[in-house]
MINU-904320 format. One record per residue (C-alpha): residue in one letter; x, y, z. Coordinates in steps of 0.05 Angstrom, whole numbers, plus 5000, padded with zeros to 4 digits. Each point is the difference from the previous one (the first is absolute). Example, Ala and Ser with C-alpha at 12.3 -4.5 7.8 and 13.67 -1.06 7.14 Angstrom:
BEGIN
('A'; (5246; 4910; 5156))
('S'; (5027; 5069; 4987))
//
This chain:
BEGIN
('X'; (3088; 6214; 6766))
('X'; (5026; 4959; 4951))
('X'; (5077; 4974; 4997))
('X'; (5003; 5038; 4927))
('X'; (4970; 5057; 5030))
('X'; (5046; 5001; 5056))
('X'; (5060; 4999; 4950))
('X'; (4972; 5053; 4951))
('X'; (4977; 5051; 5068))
('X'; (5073; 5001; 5026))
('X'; (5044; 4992; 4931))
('X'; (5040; 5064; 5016))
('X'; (5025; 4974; 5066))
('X'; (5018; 4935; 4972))
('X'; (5036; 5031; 4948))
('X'; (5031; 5038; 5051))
('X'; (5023; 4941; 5039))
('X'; (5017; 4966; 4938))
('X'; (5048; 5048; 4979))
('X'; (5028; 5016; 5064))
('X'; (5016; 4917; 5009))
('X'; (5029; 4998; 4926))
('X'; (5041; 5056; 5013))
('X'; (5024; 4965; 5071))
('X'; (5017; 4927; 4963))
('X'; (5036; 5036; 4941))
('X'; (5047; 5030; 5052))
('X'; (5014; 4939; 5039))
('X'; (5020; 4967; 4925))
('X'; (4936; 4956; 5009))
('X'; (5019; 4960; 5053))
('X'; (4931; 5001; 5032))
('X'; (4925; 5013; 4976))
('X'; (4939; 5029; 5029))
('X'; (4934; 4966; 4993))
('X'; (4943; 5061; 4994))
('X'; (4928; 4982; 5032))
('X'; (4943; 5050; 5023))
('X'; (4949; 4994; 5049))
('X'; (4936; 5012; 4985))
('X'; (5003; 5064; 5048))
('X'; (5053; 5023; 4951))
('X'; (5056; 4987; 5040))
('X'; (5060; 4983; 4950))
('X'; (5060; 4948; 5030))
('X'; (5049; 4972; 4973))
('X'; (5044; 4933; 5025))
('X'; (5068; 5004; 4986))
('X'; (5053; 4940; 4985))
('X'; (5044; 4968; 4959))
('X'; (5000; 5001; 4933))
('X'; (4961; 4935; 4976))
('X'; (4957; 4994; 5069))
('X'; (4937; 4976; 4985))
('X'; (4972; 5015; 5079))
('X'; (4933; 5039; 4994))
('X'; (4962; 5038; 5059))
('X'; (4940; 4969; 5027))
('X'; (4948; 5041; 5042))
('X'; (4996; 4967; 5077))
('X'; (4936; 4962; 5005))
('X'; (4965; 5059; 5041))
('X'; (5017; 5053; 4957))
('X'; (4938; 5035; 4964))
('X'; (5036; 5030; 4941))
('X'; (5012; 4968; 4946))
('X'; (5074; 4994; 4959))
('X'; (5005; 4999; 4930))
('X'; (5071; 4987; 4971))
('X'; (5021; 5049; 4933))
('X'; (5064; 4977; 4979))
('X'; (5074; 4974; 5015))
('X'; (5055; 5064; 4992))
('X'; (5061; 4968; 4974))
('X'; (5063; 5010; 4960))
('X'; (5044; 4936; 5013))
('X'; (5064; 5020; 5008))
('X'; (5000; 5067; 4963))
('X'; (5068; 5038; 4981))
('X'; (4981; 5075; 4981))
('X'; (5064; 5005; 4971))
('X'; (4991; 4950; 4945))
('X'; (4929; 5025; 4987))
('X'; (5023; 5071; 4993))
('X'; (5061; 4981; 4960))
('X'; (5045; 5035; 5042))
('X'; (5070; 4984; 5034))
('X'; (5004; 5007; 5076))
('X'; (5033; 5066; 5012))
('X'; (5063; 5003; 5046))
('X'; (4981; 5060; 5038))
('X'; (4957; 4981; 5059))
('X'; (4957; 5062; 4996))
('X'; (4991; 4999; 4924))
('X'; (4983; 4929; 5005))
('X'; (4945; 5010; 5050))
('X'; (4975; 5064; 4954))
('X'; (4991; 4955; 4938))
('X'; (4973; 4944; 5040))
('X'; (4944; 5044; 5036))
('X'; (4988; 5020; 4926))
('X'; (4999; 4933; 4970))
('X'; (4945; 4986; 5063))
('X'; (4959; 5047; 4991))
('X'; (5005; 4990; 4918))
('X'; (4974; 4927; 5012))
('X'; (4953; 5023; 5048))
('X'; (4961; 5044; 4954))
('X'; (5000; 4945; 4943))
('X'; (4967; 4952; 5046))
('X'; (4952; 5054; 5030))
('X'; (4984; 5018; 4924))
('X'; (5005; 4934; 4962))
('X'; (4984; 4943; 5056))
('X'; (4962; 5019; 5057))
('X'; (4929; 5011; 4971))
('X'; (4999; 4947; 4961))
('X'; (5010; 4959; 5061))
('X'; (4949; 5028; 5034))
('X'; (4953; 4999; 4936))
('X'; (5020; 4926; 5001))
('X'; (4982; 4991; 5073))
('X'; (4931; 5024; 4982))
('X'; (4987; 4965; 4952))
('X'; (5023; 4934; 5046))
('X'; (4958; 5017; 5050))
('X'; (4945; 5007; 4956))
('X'; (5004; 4940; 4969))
('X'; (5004; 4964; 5077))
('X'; (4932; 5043; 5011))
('X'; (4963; 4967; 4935))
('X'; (5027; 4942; 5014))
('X'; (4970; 5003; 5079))
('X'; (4935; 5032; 4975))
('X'; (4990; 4938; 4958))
('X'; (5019; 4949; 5045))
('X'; (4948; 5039; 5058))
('X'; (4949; 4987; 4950))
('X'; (5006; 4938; 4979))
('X'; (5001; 4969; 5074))
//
């Protein structure tokens, strides 16, 4: 199967992952990033680190599966506050209320607005790489 085959089979648990790992970095005030990949059995992982890494995962040289990498999940240095044009409330409880809220506000955006173009956009990439291999096979 095809890396852009791969992608399009398990989309829904990407997107799951995705979200999940957005959701994660928006509540750590984007001090880290995951980096989404799938294997070719499906298998979805992520590496975690700091915001700006640019590590990558790399399959072991006996592995049979392949890795394809989707995207970087990032929001440098987010403050929910300023994006929801709110003041930090003074009562602990009603401060975590409205921040769970804020979460799972930004959550939903990226879910709705982000995350399948992403994925549409990884397609496409990997596409692209599979023309572009095709061609090269046939001309050697």
């Amino acid at each position: 199967m095809k890396a852009s085959e791969i992608i399009a089979k398990y989309r829904k648990e990407i997107a799951e992952s995705m979200t999940d790992a957005y959701r994660t970095v928006i509540s750590h005030a984007g001090r880290f990033q995951y980096k989404v990949y799938v294997w070719s059995d499906g298998e979805i992982e992520r590496l975690q680190g700091p915001q700006g890494d640019n590590s990558c995962l790399v399959p072991k040289t006996n592995e049979p599966r392949s890795l394809y990498y989707i995207a970087t999940v990032s929001e440098p240095y987010i403050n929910i506050w300023d994006i929801a044009g709110e003041s930090v409330p003074d009562d602990e409880a009603e401060k975590e209320a409205k921040e769970a809220e804020i979460i799972d506000c930004l959550t939903d955006e990226y879910r709705s607005n982000s995350v399948d173009d992403i994925i549409d956009n990884a397609i496409e990439k990997a596409k692209e790489d599979e023309e572009y291999d095709d061609m090269f096979d046939d001309n050697w």
